[in-house]
C-alpha positions in Angstrom: 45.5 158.1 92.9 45.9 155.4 90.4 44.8 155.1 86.7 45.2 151.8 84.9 44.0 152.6 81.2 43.2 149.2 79.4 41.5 148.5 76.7 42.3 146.7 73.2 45.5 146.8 71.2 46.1 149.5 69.5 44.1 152.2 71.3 47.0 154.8 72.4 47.0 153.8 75.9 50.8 153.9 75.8 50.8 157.3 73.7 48.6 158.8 76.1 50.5 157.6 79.5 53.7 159.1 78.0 52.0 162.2 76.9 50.3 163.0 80.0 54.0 162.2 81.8 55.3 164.6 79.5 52.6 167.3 79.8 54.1 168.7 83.0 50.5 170.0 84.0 49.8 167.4 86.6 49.7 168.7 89.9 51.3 165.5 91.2 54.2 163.6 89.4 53.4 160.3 88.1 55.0 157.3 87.0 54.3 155.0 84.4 54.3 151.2 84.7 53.3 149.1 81.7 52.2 145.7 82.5 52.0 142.8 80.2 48.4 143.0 79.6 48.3 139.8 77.8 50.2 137.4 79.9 48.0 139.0 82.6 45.2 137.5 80.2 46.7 134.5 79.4 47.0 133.8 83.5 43.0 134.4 84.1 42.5 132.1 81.0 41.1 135.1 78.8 41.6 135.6 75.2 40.9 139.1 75.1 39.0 141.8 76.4 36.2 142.1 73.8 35.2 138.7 74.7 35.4 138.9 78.4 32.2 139.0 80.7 31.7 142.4 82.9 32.9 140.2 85.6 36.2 138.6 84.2 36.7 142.8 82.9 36.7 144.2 86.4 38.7 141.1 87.8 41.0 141.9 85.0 40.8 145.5 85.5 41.3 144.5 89.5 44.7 142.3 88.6 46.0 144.6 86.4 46.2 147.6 89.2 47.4 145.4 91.3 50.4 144.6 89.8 
């Protein structure tokens, strides 16, 4: 299974990826990969999420996973 957590700057996306890697109470392991959300942005020709479209989110959402 994947997760991708994105959302604004700022959130604890980060915090909680490395906390959850460090829990040890997943049943699988798990790796973290942090992509450059905002070059990812800059590439779709978005400014930011809060002033994306649903579509442009889950086509961001889409790119981001895939990478």
């Amino acid at each position: 299974m994947r997760v991708a957590l994105c959302g604004a700057s700022s959130t604890g996306k980060t915090t909680l990826a490395v906390d959850l890697l460090a829990s040890g109470r997943l049943s699988r392991p798990i790796r973290h990969i942090n992509v450059d959300a905002r070059s990812l942005m800059s590439e779709l020709g978005c400014k930011g999420l809060d002033q994306m479209s649903r579509d442009e989110k889950c086509s961001f959402q889409l790119a981001y996973f895939l990478r």
